[in-house]
N, C-alpha and C positions, 0 to 999 in steps of 0.2 A: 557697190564699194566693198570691197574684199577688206581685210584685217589684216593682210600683211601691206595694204597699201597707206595702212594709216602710220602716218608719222609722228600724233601727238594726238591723246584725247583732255578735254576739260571736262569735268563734270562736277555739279554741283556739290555741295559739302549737306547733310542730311542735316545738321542742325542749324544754318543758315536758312535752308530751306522754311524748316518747321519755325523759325523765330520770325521770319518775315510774315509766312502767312499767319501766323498767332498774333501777332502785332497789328496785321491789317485786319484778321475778323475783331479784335475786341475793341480795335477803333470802331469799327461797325456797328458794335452791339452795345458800345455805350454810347453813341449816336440815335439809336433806337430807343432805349432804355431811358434817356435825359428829356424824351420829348414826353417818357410817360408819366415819370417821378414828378419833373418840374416843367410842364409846358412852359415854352417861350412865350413873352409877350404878344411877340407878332407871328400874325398865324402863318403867314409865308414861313417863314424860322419851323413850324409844327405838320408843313407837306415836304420841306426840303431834308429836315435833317436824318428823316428816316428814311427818303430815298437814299440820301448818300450814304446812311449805313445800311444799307441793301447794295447798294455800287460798292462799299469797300470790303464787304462779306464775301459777294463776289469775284472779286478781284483777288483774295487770298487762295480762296479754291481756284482760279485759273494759275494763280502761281504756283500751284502746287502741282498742277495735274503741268505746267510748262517748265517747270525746271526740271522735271524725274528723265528731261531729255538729256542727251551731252553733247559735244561737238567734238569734231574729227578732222583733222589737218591731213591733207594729203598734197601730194605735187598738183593737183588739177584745182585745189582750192579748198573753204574749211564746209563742211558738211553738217549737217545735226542727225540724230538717228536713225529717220527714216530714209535719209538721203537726200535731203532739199537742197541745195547749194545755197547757201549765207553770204560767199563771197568766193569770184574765181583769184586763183593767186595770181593772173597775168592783171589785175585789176589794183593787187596792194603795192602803197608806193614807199610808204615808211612803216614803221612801230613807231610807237609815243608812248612810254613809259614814262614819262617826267611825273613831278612833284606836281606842276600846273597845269597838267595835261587835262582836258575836260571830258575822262573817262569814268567805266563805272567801280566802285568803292574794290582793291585790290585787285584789279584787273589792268588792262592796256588799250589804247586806243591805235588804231591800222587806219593808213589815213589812205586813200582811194585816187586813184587816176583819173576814171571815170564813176560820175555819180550812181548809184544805186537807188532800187527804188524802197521806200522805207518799211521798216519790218524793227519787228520790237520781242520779243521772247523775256520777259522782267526773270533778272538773275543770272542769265546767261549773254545775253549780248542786245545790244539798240545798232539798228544802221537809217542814216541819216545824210544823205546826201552822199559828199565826199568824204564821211568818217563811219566806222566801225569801232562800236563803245565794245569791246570782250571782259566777260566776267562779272561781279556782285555777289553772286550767293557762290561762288567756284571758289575753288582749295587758290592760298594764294602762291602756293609751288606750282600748281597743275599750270597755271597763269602764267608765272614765270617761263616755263618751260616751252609751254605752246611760244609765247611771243620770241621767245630766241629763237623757237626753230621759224616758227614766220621770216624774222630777219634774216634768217640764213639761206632760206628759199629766197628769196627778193636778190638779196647778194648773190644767191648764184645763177638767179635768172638773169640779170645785169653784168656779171663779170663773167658771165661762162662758168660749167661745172668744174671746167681746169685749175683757174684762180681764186676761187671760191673755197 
Protein backbone atom coordinates (compact mmCIF):
# COMPACT_ATOMS: atom_id res chain seq x y z
CA UNK A 1 0.00 0.00 0.00
CA UNK A 2 1.78 3.12 -1.26
CA UNK A 3 0.95 6.60 0.73
CA UNK A 4 -0.24 8.44 -2.08
CA UNK A 5 -2.97 5.65 -2.26
CA UNK A 6 -4.23 6.48 1.09
CA UNK A 7 -7.21 8.50 1.19
CA UNK A 8 -7.79 8.91 4.87
CA UNK A 9 -5.84 7.71 8.05
CA UNK A 10 -7.64 7.19 11.78
CA UNK A 11 -5.29 6.75 14.43
CA UNK A 12 -5.57 6.51 17.81
CA UNK A 13 -5.57 9.62 20.32
CA UNK A 14 -2.35 8.77 22.83
CA UNK A 15 -4.27 9.78 25.93
CA UNK A 16 -7.34 7.62 25.05
CA UNK A 17 -4.97 5.15 24.64
CA UNK A 18 -3.10 5.45 27.91
CA UNK A 19 -6.66 6.03 30.09
CA UNK A 20 -8.15 2.94 28.81
CA UNK A 21 -5.48 0.72 29.36
CA UNK A 22 -4.76 2.60 33.12
CA UNK A 23 -8.31 1.95 33.73
CA UNK A 24 -8.25 -1.59 32.75
CA UNK A 25 -4.72 -2.56 34.70
CA UNK A 26 -6.07 -0.97 38.11
CA UNK A 27 -9.42 -2.69 37.69
CA UNK A 28 -6.91 -5.60 37.57
CA UNK A 29 -4.96 -4.93 40.45
CA UNK A 30 -7.52 -4.07 42.72
CA UNK A 31 -9.11 -7.29 41.64
CA UNK A 32 -5.93 -8.94 43.07
CA UNK A 33 -5.26 -6.75 45.93
CA UNK A 34 -9.21 -7.13 47.42
CA UNK A 35 -8.75 -11.00 47.51
CA UNK A 36 -5.56 -10.27 49.70
CA UNK A 37 -6.69 -7.39 52.10
CA UNK A 38 -10.15 -8.85 52.65
CA UNK A 39 -10.63 -12.50 51.26
CA UNK A 40 -14.18 -13.11 50.13
CA UNK A 41 -16.37 -15.41 51.87
CA UNK A 42 -16.62 -18.02 49.29
CA UNK A 43 -13.57 -19.42 48.26
CA UNK A 44 -14.68 -19.69 44.50
CA UNK A 45 -15.01 -15.50 44.82
CA UNK A 46 -10.75 -16.14 46.18
CA UNK A 47 -9.58 -18.32 42.66
CA UNK A 48 -11.75 -16.17 40.30
CA UNK A 49 -11.13 -12.74 41.25
CA UNK A 50 -7.50 -12.84 40.80
CA UNK A 51 -7.74 -14.66 37.63
CA UNK A 52 -9.82 -11.91 36.16
CA UNK A 53 -7.41 -9.38 37.35
CA UNK A 54 -4.76 -11.12 35.66
CA UNK A 55 -7.31 -11.26 32.42
CA UNK A 56 -7.83 -7.46 32.86
CA UNK A 57 -4.08 -6.74 33.40
CA UNK A 58 -3.67 -8.37 30.35
CA UNK A 59 -6.13 -7.14 28.31
CA UNK A 60 -4.78 -3.38 29.07
CA UNK A 61 -1.28 -4.29 27.57
CA UNK A 62 -2.82 -5.94 24.59
CA UNK A 63 -4.76 -2.56 24.16
CA UNK A 64 -1.87 -0.86 24.14
CA UNK A 65 0.43 -2.74 22.11
CA UNK A 66 -3.33 -2.87 19.50
CA UNK A 67 -4.22 0.57 19.23
CA UNK A 68 -0.32 2.04 18.47
CA UNK A 69 -1.85 0.55 14.95
CA UNK A 70 -3.96 3.03 12.70
CA UNK A 71 -6.15 2.30 9.67
CA UNK A 72 -5.89 3.61 6.04
CA UNK A 73 -8.80 4.15 3.46
CA UNK A 74 -8.08 3.60 0.20
CA UNK A 75 -10.19 2.82 -3.15
CA UNK A 76 -9.51 -1.02 -2.64
CA UNK A 77 -10.80 -0.84 1.08
CA UNK A 78 -9.71 0.23 4.79
CA UNK A 79 -6.41 -1.25 5.76
CA UNK A 80 -4.47 -1.24 9.24
CA UNK A 81 -0.53 -0.70 9.25
CA UNK A 82 0.82 -3.68 8.39
CA UNK A 83 -1.48 -4.10 5.56
CA UNK A 84 -4.25 -6.51 6.58
CA UNK A 85 -7.42 -5.74 4.78
CA UNK A 86 -10.39 -4.88 7.72
CA UNK A 87 -12.85 -4.45 4.95
CA UNK A 88 -12.87 -4.32 0.95
CA UNK A 89 -14.92 -1.10 -0.17
CA UNK A 90 -16.89 -3.28 -2.86
CA UNK A 91 -18.14 -4.88 0.51
CA UNK A 92 -19.61 -1.25 2.47
CA UNK A 93 -23.15 -0.52 1.81
CA UNK A 94 -23.82 2.44 4.07
CA UNK A 95 -22.17 4.69 7.15
CA UNK A 96 -24.26 4.91 10.27
CA UNK A 97 -23.36 7.85 12.12
CA UNK A 98 -26.70 8.35 14.07
CA UNK A 99 -27.31 9.14 17.67
CA UNK A 100 -28.54 5.29 18.03
CA UNK A 101 -26.40 3.79 15.95
CA UNK A 102 -24.72 0.68 17.87
CA UNK A 103 -21.30 1.90 17.22
CA UNK A 104 -17.99 2.33 19.03
CA UNK A 105 -17.91 5.63 21.70
CA UNK A 106 -17.04 8.73 18.74
CA UNK A 107 -16.71 6.85 15.98
CA UNK A 108 -19.19 5.31 12.98
CA UNK A 109 -20.62 2.18 12.14
CA UNK A 110 -20.22 0.80 7.99
CA UNK A 111 -22.72 -1.50 7.64
CA UNK A 112 -21.70 -4.60 4.95
CA UNK A 113 -23.33 -6.29 1.96
CA UNK A 114 -21.68 -9.33 2.63
CA UNK A 115 -20.81 -10.69 6.15
CA UNK A 116 -17.28 -10.69 7.45
CA UNK A 117 -15.61 -12.84 9.37
CA UNK A 118 -15.06 -11.40 13.01
CA UNK A 119 -12.17 -9.54 14.13
CA UNK A 120 -11.85 -7.10 17.04
CA UNK A 121 -8.73 -4.51 17.45
CA UNK A 122 -10.29 -2.67 21.00
CA UNK A 123 -10.00 1.20 20.17
CA UNK A 124 -9.91 1.00 16.82
CA UNK A 125 -12.67 -0.92 15.13
CA UNK A 126 -15.00 -4.46 16.12
CA UNK A 127 -16.47 -6.26 12.69
CA UNK A 128 -19.23 -8.54 13.36
CA UNK A 129 -21.07 -10.02 10.77
CA UNK A 130 -22.79 -7.34 8.47
CA UNK A 131 -21.43 -4.42 10.57
CA UNK A 132 -18.26 -2.53 10.98
CA UNK A 133 -17.95 -0.70 14.54
CA UNK A 134 -14.91 2.26 13.42
CA UNK A 135 -13.17 4.25 16.21
CA UNK A 136 -13.16 4.35 20.41
CA UNK A 137 -9.90 5.38 21.49
CA UNK A 138 -9.51 7.55 17.71
CA UNK A 139 -9.50 11.45 17.37
CA UNK A 140 -13.22 12.25 16.75
CA UNK A 141 -12.29 14.66 13.58
CA UNK A 142 -9.92 11.75 12.20
CA UNK A 143 -13.46 9.71 12.55
CA UNK A 144 -15.44 12.30 11.04
CA UNK A 145 -13.48 12.52 8.22
CA UNK A 146 -12.66 8.86 7.37
CA UNK A 147 -16.52 8.09 7.48
CA UNK A 148 -17.26 11.02 4.85
CA UNK A 149 -14.77 9.86 2.68
CA UNK A 150 -16.20 6.11 3.08
CA UNK A 151 -19.56 7.71 2.04
CA UNK A 152 -18.16 9.15 -0.86
CA UNK A 153 -16.46 6.15 -2.21
CA UNK A 154 -19.74 4.00 -1.80
CA UNK A 155 -21.51 7.05 -3.62
CA UNK A 156 -19.26 7.07 -6.26
CA UNK A 157 -19.05 3.33 -6.59
CA UNK A 158 -22.92 3.35 -7.19
CA UNK A 159 -23.45 6.50 -9.16
CA UNK A 160 -20.32 6.29 -11.29
CA UNK A 161 -17.14 8.60 -10.80
CA UNK A 162 -19.12 11.24 -13.21
CA UNK A 163 -22.21 11.78 -10.81
CA UNK A 164 -20.58 11.32 -7.75
Amino acid sequence: MENEDVIATLKPSLGRRWFGALSLGALGLVLILAVFYKPPEVFALRIIMPLLGALFIWQAQWNLRVTSNALHLTRQGLFDNEGNQICALYNMREVDRGVFAFKPSNGFLVRLVEPEPKGWAPGLYWRLGKRLGIGGATNPAQNKAMAEAIEMLIMERVLGPELA
